[in-house]
N, C-alpha and C positions, 0 to 999 in steps of 0.2 A: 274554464281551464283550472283544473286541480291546483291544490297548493303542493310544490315540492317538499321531500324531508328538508330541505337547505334552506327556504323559506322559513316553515316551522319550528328548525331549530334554533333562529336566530334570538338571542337575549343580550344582557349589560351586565356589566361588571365595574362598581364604583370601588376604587382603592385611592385612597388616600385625596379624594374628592376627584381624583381623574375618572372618568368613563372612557370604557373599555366595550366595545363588540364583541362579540364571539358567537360561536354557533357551539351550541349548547348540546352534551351527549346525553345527558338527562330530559331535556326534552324533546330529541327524538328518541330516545326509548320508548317515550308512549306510544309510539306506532310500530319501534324497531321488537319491541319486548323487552325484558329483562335483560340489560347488559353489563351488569354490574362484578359478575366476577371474569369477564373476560380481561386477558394479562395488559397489564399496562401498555403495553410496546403497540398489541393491537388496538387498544384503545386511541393511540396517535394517530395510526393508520385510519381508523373509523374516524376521527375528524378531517383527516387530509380529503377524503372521499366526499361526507357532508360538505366542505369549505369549496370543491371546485365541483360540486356534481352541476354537471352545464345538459345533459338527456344523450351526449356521443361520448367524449371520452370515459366521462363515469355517468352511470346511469342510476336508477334506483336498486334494482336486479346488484347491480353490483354493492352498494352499501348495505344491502339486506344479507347478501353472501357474506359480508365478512361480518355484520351480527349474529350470523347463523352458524357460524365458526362454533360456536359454544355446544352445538350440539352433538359434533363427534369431535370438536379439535382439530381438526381440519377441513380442507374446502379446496376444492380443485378449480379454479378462476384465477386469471389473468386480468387486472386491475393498475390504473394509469396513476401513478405517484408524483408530488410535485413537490417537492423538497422545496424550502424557505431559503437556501443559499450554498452553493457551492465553493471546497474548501482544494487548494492545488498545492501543491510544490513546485520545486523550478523543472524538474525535469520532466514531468508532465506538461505541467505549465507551458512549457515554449512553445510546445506544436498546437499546444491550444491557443493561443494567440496569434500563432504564426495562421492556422487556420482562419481565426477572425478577419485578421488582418489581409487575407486572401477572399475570404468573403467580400469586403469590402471593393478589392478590385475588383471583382465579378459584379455588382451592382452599382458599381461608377462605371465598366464598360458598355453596361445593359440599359445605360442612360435612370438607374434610380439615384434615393437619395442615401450615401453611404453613412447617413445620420443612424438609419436605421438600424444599422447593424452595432450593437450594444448591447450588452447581458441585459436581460429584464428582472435577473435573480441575483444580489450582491454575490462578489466572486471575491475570496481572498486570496491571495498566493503570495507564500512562505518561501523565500529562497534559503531552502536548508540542507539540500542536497550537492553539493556545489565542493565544500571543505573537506578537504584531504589532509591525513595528519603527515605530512611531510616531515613537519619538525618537531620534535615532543621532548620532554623530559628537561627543560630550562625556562629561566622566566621570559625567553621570547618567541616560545612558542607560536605564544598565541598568534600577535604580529604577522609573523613572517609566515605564517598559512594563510591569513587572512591576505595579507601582499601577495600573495601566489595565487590564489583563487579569484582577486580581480584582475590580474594580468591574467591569467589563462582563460577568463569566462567577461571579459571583459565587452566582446561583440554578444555573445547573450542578453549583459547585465544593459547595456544602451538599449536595446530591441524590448527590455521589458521594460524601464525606463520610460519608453515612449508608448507602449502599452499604457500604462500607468496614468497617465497623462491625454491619454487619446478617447480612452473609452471609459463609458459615464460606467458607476457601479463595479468598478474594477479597482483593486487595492493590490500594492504589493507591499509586504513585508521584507525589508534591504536583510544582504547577508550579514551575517554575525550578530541577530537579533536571538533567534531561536527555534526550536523543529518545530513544525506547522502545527504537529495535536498536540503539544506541550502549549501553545501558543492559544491554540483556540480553548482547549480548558481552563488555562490561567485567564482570558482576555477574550475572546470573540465569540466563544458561545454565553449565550443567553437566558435558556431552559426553554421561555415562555418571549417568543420575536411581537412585535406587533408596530404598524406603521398606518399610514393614515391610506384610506380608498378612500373615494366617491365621499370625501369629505368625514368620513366617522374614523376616530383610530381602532382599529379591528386590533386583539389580542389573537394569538394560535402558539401552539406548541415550536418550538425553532427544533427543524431536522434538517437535513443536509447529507448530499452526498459528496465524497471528497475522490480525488484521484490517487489516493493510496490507501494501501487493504487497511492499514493500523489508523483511517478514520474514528475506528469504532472505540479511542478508547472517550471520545465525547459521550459514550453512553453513560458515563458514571456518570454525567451531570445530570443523568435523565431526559437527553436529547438523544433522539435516534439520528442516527446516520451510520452510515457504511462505505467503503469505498467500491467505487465503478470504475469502465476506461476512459479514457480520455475520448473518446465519442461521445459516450451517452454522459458526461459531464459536460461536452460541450452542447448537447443536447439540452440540459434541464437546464442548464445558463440559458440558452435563448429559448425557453419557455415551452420547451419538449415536454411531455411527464417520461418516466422515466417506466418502463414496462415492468411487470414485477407480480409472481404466482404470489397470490395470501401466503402467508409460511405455515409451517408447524412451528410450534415455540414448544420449548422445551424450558421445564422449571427448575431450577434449580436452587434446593435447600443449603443457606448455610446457618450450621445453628455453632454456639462455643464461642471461644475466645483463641488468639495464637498462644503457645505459649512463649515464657521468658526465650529470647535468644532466637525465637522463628521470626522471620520474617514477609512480609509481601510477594515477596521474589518466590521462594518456597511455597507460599500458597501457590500464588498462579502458574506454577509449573505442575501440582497437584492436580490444579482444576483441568490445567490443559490436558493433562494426560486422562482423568476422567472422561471429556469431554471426549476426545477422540477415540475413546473406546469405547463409548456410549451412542456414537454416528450422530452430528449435528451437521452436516454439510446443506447448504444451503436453507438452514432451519433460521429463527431464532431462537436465541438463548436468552431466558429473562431470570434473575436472582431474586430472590425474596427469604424471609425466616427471620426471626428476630436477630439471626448471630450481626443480619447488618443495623442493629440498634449504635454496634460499639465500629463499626466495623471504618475506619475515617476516609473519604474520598477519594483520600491519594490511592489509599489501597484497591478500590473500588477502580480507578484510573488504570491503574498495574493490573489489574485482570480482564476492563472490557479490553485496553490495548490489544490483548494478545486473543481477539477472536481471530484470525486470520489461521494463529496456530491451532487451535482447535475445533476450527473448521466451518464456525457458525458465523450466519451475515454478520449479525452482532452480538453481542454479550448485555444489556439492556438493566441498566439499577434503575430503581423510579426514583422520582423525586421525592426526599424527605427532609427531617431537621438539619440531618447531616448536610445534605444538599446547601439549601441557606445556611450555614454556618459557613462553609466552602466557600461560597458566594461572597460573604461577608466579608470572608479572609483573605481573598480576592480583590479587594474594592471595586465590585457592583455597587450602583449605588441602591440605598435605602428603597427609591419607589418601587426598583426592578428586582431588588427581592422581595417585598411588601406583595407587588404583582404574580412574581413566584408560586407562592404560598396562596395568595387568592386563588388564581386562574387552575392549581390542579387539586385544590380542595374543592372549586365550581363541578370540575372538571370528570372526577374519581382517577386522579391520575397520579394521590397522593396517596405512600405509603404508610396504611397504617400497622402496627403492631399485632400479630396473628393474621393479615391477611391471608389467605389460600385460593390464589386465583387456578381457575382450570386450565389446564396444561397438556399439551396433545404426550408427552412423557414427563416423569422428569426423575434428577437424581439427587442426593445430600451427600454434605460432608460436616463432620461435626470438628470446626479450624483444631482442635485440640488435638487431633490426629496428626496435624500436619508436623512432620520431620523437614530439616535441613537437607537442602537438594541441590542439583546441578540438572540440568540436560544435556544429553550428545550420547554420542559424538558427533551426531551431523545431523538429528531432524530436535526440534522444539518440542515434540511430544514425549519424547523418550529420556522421560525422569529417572535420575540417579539420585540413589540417596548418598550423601558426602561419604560418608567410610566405606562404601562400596566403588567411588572412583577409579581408584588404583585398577580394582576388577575391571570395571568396563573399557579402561583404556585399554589394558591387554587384551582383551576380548574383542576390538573393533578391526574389524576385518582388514584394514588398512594394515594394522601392524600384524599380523598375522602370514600377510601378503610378505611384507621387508623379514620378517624372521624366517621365513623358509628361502628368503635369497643371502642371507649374509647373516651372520652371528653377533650377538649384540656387541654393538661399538657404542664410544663416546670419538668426537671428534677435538683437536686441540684448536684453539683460534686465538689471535691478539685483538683484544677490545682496541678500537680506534682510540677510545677517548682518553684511556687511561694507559696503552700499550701494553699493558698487565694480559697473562696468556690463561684462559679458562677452558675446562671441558664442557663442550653442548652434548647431551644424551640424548636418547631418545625419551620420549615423555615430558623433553624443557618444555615449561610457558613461555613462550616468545611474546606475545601479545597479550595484557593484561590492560583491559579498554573498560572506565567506566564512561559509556556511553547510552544513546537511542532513549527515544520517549516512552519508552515502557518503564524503567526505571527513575532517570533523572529527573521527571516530574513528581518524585516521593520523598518530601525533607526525613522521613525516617531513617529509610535505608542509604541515604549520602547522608544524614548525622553519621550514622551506624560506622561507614565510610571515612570518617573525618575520625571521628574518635576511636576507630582501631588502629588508625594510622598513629594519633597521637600517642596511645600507649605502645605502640612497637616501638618508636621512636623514642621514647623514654626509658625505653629498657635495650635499647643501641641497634635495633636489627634495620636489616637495611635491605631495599630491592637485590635482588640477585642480576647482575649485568647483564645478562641475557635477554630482561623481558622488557620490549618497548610497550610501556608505562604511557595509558594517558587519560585527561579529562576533561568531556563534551557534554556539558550541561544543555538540557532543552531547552533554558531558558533563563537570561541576565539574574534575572528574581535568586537563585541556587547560587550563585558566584557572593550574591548579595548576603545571604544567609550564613552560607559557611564564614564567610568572613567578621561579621555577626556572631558566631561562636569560637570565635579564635582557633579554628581547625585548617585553615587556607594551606598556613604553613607548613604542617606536618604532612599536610597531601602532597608538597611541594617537595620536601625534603625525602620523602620515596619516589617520586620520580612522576606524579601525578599528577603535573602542571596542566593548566587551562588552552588547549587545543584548539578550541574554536568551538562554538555554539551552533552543532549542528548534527545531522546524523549519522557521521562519518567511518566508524569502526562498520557498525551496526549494517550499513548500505555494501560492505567492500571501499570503503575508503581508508582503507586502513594505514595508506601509505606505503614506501619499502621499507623491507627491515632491514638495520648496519647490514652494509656491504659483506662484511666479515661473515655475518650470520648465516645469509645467505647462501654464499660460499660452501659454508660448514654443512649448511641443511641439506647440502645437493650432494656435498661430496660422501656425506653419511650416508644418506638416501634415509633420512634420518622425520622417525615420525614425530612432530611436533605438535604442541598445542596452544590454541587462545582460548583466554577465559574472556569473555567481554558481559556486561548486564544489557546486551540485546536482545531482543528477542527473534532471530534467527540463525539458524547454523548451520544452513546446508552446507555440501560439499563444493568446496573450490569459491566460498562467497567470500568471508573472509580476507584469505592472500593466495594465491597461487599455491606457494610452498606451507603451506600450515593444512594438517589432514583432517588433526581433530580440533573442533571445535564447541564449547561448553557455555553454556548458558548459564549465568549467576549473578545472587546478588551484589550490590555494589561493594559489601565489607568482603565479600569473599573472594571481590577482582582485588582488593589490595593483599589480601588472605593468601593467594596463590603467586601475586609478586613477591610476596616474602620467599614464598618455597621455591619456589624456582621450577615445578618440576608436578605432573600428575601423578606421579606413580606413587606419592607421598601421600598415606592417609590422613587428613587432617584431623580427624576425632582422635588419634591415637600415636599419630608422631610429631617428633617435635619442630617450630614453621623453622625454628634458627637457632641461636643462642644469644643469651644477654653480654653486656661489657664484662661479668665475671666468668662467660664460659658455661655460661649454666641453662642446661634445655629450657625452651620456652615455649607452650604451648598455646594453639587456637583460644583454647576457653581461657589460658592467661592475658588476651587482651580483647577481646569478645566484650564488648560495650555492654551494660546490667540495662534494662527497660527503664529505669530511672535516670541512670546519664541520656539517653536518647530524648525521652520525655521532654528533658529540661531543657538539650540542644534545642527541638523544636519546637518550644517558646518562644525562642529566638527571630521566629517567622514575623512579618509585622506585615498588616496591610500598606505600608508607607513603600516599603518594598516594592507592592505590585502598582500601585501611585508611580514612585519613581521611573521605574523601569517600562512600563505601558504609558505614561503621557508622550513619549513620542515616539510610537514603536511606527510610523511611516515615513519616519524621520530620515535613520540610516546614517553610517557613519558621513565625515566630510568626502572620504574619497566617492561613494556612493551619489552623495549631491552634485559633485563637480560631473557628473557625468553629463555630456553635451548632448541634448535630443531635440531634434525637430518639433514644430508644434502642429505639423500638417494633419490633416484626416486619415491619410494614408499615408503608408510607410513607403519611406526612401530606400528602398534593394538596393544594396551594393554586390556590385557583378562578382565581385571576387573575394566575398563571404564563403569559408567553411562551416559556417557554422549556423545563422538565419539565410533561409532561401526562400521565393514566394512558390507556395508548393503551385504543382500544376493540377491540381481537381479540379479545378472549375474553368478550364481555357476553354470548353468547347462547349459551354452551357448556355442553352438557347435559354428565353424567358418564359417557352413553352417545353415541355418534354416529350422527346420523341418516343414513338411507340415501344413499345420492347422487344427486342430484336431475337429471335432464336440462336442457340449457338451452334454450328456446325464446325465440322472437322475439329475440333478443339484436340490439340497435345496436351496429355498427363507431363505435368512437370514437376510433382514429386507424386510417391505412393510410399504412403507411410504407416506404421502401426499403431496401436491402444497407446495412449495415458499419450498422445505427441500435446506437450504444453505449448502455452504462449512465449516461456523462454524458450524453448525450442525454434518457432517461427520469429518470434522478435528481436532486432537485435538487440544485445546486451554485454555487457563489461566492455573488455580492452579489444581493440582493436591490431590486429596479427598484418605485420608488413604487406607480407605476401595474397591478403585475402583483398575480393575485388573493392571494399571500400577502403584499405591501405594503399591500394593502388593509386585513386582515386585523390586520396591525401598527396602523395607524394609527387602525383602528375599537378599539383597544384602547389605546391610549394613547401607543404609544413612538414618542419621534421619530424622522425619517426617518436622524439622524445612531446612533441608536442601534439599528439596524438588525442588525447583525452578520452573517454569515453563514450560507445555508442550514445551513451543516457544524457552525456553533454549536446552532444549534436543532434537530437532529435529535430532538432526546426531546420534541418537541412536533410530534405529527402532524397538527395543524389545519395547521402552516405547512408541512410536508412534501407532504401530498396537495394544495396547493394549488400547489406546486412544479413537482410531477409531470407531466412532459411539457413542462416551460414554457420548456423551454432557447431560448435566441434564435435556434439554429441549425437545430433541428429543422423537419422538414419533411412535413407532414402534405399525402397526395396529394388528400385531400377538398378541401382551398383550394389551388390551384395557384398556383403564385407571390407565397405567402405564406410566410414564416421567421419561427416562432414557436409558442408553444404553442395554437394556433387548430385550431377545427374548426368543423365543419356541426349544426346538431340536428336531426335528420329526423324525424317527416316536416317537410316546412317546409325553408328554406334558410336561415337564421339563422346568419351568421357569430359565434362567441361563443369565448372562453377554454375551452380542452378541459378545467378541473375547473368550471366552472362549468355547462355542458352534461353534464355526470357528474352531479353535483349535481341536475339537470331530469330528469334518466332517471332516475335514484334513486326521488326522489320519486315518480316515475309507476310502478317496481316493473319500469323495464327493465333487464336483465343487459345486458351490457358486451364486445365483443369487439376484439382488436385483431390486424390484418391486416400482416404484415411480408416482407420478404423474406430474402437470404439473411445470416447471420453473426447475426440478432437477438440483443444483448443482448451485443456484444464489448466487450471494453476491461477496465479494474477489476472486481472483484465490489462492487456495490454495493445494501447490503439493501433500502436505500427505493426503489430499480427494482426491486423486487418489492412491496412494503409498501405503495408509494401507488398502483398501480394496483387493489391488493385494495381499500384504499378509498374509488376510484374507485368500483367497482364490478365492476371488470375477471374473469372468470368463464374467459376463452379465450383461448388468442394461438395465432393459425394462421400459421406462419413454413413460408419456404422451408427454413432451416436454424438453429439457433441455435447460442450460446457457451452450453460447457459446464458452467460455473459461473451462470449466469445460469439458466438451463434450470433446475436442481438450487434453483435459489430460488423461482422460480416454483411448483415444487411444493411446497417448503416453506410458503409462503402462501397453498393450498389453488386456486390457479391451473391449468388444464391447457392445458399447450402440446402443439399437435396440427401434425403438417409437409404441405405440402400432399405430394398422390400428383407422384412424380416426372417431370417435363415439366410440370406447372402450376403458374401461377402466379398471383397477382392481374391480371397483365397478361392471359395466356393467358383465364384468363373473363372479362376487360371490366370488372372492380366497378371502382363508383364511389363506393362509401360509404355507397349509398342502400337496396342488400339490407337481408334481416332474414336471421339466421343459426339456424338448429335444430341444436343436436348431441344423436345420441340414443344410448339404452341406455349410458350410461354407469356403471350399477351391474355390468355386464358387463365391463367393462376388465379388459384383460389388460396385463402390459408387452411394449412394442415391437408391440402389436396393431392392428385396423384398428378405427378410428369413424365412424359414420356423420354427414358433414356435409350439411345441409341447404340449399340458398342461395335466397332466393324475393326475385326481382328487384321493380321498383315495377309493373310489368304485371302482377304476379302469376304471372308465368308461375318456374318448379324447376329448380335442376338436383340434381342428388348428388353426392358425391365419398366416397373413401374415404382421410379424411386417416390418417396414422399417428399414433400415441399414443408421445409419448416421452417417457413413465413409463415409463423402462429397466431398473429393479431391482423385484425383492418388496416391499425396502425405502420403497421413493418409493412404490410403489401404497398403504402401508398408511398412509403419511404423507398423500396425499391423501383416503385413505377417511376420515381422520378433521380431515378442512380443515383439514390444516398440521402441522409438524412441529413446533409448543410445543405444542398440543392434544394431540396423542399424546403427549406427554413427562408432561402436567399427569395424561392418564387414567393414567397408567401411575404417575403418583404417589398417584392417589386408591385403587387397587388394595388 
């Protein structure tokens, strides 16, 4: 029998007299060839491959393909990924647990042992999604959100509680600690993971995938990861690989310095917009050039953060000095940066100075370019430079819309607090949020932050009453600092108080704004705006009532609560006046890089000591919470909010054949780019929609409503969700926007789960007709989850997103593409067919199946759709209806 590459590559690694294993990329080069200028990111991926090639999931064929990468930059293969540890939030989180925890009933019914069911891959989850800024602008703030978010999420906060506690390799992080990737950069990731097997302790690179897209800003530490759905995360927790085409990687040059007065924020709205007009969707993106000699973590943090906005799996720094200094600053201790600096100088996975690894494209920026910026009005890509603001607001189609109905107004209103009467315009800041972990993980740009506050405040200017003021640190460590540079106060004294440690503006937690305001915004029909340091803006995320929405850095959310207002150029007019009356401008309190500098000296490793020795800790109210110590969770019948899903009630310990579909109803037919927000549900929840209903036949007020994203672990209010978006647009009702459709036969206009619900009952299977991109945007598991219990059996797309797709199967769903040149158009359906797909016990991957279509004349046609179950893997996941099914039979084994 041959020796494997995995065998061969295996060597030692002595650091600081500890022995380390590893499987060495240097010595499978000797057989691989030269692999030495292929990009760092794939160089992880080539050892992920060597560390579990087993001859099925990865084979040799496949580690030789992604060596072979170097020869055009690309490589069309499909290869099984096994991330070192999975990273969640809460609102992902719960249906993943709640899954577990449904798993386990299914293998106590099936007579196993429900020991079995346990991540095999450490899982942390961050409850950071949770806080709503209800109260802002006083010092009890912070309090009295925190006391609202454990009364409203309190049946969650027990159920993970007892998570917590149930299952081996499962952590949670309590609320009002900090956002999950502020959390893991500061404290959970590693660079270089390593634990003991078969007796030796093996060293490897720590990657991970997490359940939100802004995973990726771990890449600055030089760890890969990315975010997936909440499937294929529950997936590589129990020991799935995670499916995944080789990428293109794109390189990315930064050579220079910022200058005085630029910031972080402004870079990576730069790079975003390069980025998305350079096309990196579904690529990586790897950085290299000496400009990151100078270039410090945090900043490096602030631009993988935002691969999401510009489009790429991840954004990818290697590990360098910089790195271990971070680490340091950090408190890692000594061996695990010692180990650092070994394992990717072993390794070539260390940056050196002039490197030039080979890149399927790439682009430069030389930072000295970069200008003072904003994005919006409503996408993250779409950079504004600050003295072109004014312009762009008038120019956003939104106000363009209100100016052709009504003539510019201001509206008059009484401030509650002070009963003093102001004008709201159009163009006021209503919401000025320093929040979300793209920012608040960078002591520069919150020094920057601190100390413009301080000199406004010195020279008398004051928030303008209009704008709900607030601030959401990603993590205790920032609360610790600024107070550490005598800055707390001045933040306080504009209206900037401590909100709660979590992602809140940045997610739509934005809270309501004064009653009064509100009022005013409606009755003007009055275009407003938020400046927040998130990093997203779409439309209607934010508040309801707020149109446009701007991306900035943290000194510029204080910058814009002074002015009160966008339509004010800040290069060139003045933000207020001083106590003498006298204009005062941006650059007159715009912090010099020398005050910043010195702010953050102020950083100390004691800090992250402090604040990390007991981050599983959790406040007192958190501890007192009362849970079970059983193996299995205690359902309570009359929970809105954890329920035991029903996937698994019918699951024999063998799987039944695969069953053909006949007669199946179209239950929607939909157009290009239909996302996962579209299928999933999402935000607030509307009285009158079938999961309002749902609420109120059961008790809870309409004020206690919370969030679809709250309620995910209860799937009565998920599939009732499903489809329901306001936006969507199903082609069976024409000019109708909502979750509507037809029941056929009959023309009965009715709510699309309610009509699922009538076919149900009648024992009709479920098809849904799309076109091209189905299922783009986020990975989101309940756009796979509620259309299974809908009913949903088939989704016949021109094209779909590939994470989407990959869920679909997971949920025992087969998505089939029509033949190339047709379309739903091209045949004429109008929702009224019945659809047959046959021999499906025959499927192949990438094969053809036979679709059936029999119009209301009765009269046939055929087609032969393709089948895109693309790997062995996805086929054996669908043989056995879903990818936790297959998991559970392979536990009863």
């Amino acid at each position: 029998m041959s020796t494997t590459l995995r065998q061969l590559s295996q060597d030692m690694l002595s650091v600081h007299e500890q022995k380390y294993h590893y499987y060495s990329l240097t010595r499978a080069a000797d057989k691989l060839g030269d692999i030495s200028r292929l990009p760092k990111s794939m160089k992880v991926l080539l050892e992920n491959l060597l560390r579990w090639q087993d001859g099925d999931s990865v084979t040799e064929e496949d580690i030789a393909a992604l060596a072979g990468w170097l020869k055009n930059a690309h490589a069309d293969r499909e290869i099984a990924y096994r991330p070192a540890r999975v990273l969640m939030q809460d609102f992902t989180g719960v249906p993943a647990v709640v899954d577990l925890a449904a798993m386990r009933e299914a293998v106590k019914r099936l007579g196993g042992d429900v020991a079995k069911v346990n991540p095999l891959s450490p899982v942390d989850l961050v409850i950071d999604h949770s806080v709503t800024v209800d109260h802002f602008g006083d010092e009890d703030a912070f309090e009295e959100n925190v006391r609202l978010e454990m009364e409203r999420n309190h049946e969650r906060y027990v159920f993970l509680r007892w998570g917590q506690k149930a299952f081996n390799r499962f952590s949670v992080v309590p609320p009002g600690t900090g956002i999950c990737h502020q959390v893991n950069l500061e404290y959970l990731g590693q660079a270089v993971w390593h634990e003991e097997q078969a007796g030796q302790e093996v060293a490897y690179p720590d990657t991970l995938v997490g359940t939100d897209s802004h995973t990726t800003m771990i890449n600055a530490l030089g760890v890969l990861g990315w975010g997936v759905g909440g499937i294929e995360a529950e997936a590589a927790m129990l020991g799935q690989p995670v499916s995944m085409l080789i990428p293109d990687v794109v390189g990315f040059k930064l050579t220079g310095k910022l200058n005085p007065g630029i910031t972080a924020t402004d870079l990576v709205l730069t790079v975003t917009q390069m980025l998305r007009k350079h096309g990196v969707v579904g690529k990586f993106v790897e950085f290299y050039g000496d400009g990151l000699d100078d270039l410090p973590l945090a900043d490096r943090a602030t631009i993988a953060n935002m691969a999401p906005e510009y489009g790429a799996t991840c954004g990818f720094f290697p590990i360098d000095a910089v790195t271990l200094g971070y680490m340091k600053l950090t408190g890692r201790s000594t061996q695990q940066v010692a180990l650092v600096e070994a394992y990717a100088r072993a390794q070539g996975l260390w940056r050196n100075t002039g490197d030039e690894p080979v890149f399927t494209s790439t682009l430069a920026l030389d930072m000295g370019a970069v200008e003072s910026s904003l994005a919006g009005p409503k996408r993250p890509q779409d950079r504004v430079a600050l003295g072109d603001v004014p312009a762009a607001f008038r120019a956003s189609n939104e106000l363009e819309v209100n100016q052709s109905l009504k003539a510019h107004q201001a509206v008059s209103y009484q401030d509650r607090r002070t009963s003093q009467r102001y004008q709201l315009e159009d163009g006021a800041v209503v919401i000025a949020a320093i929040t979300s972990c793209t920012n608040t993980s960078n002591p520069s740009v919150l020094m920057a932050a601190g100390l413009l506050a301080k000199k406004a405040v010195s020279l008398g200017l004051k928030r303008q009453p209009w704008v709900k003021a607030s601030l959401a640190p990603g993590s205790k460590v920032v609360s610790d600092y600024l107070a550490a540079a005598r800055l707390t106060p001045y933040l306080d004294k504009l209206g900037f108080n401590l909100v709660g440690y979590g992602c809140t503006t940045c997610i739509g937690n934005s809270g309501p704004l004064p009653e009064e305001i509100e009022t005013a915004i409606k009755q003007g029909d009055l275009t407003v705006g938020a400046v927040l340091s998130g990093n997203r803006n779409f439309e209607g995320r934010i508040h309801p009532l707020v149109k446009t929405n701007w991306l900035a850095s943290p000194p510029l959310v204080v910058a814009y609560a002074l002015a009160g207002n966008m339509t004010l150029n800040l290069q060139t007019d003045p933000i207020g006046e001083d106590t003498a009356g006298n204009p005062v401008y941006l650059k007159d309190i715009w912090p010099s890089p020398e005050e910043i500098a010195e702010a953050v000296q102020m950083v100390s490793t004691d800090m992250f000591h402090k604040e990390y020795a007991e981050v599983f800790e959790g406040t007192p109210e958190w501890q007192q919470i009362k849970v079970s110590e059983a193996a299995t969770y205690d359902w309570d019948g009359d929970s809105t909010y954890i329920r035991l899903s029903p996937f698994f009630d019918d699951m024999e310990k063998e799987p039944e054949p695969v069953r053909d579909i006949h007669g199946a109803r179209i239950l929607a037919m939909l157009g290009d780019s239909v996302t996962t927000d579209h299928i999933s549900p999402a935000g607030s929840i509307k009285a009158d929609s079938p999961a309002g209903r749902y609420l109120l036949d059961h008790g809870v007020e309409r004020t206690d409503f919370n969030s679809y994203g709250s309620r995910r672990g209860n799937h009565e209010v998920m599939m009732r969700g499903t489809f329901a978006n306001i936006r969507i647009r199903n082609e069976m009702v024409p000019g109708v926007e909502g979750g509507m459709t037809r029941y056929i036969p009959g023309n009965e206009q009715m709510a699309i789960y309610d009509a699922a619900m009538r076919y149900q009952k009648a024992g009709i299977p479920l098809a849904v007709i799309a076109g091209k991109e189905y299922g783009s945007g986020s990975s989101r598991d309940w756009a796979a989850k509620g259309p299974r219990l809908q009913g949903v059996r088939v989704v016949i797309a021109e094209s779909f997103e590939r994470i989407h797709r990959s869920n679909l199967i997971g949920m025992g769903i087969l998505p089939l593409e029509f033949p190339s040149g047709v379309t739903r158009k091209t045949l004429g359906l109008t929702g009224d067919e019945q659809i047959d797909v046959q021999d499906l016990n025959q499927l192949t991957p990438g094969g053809v199946v036979k679709v059936t279509l029999t119009r209301m004349d009765g009269s046939q046609e055929e087609l032969e759709a393709r089948c895109r179950i693309d790997t062995g893997n996805e086929l054996t996941y669908y043989q056995n209806d879903g990818i936790l099914h297959y998991v559970i039979r392979n536990m009863l084994q």
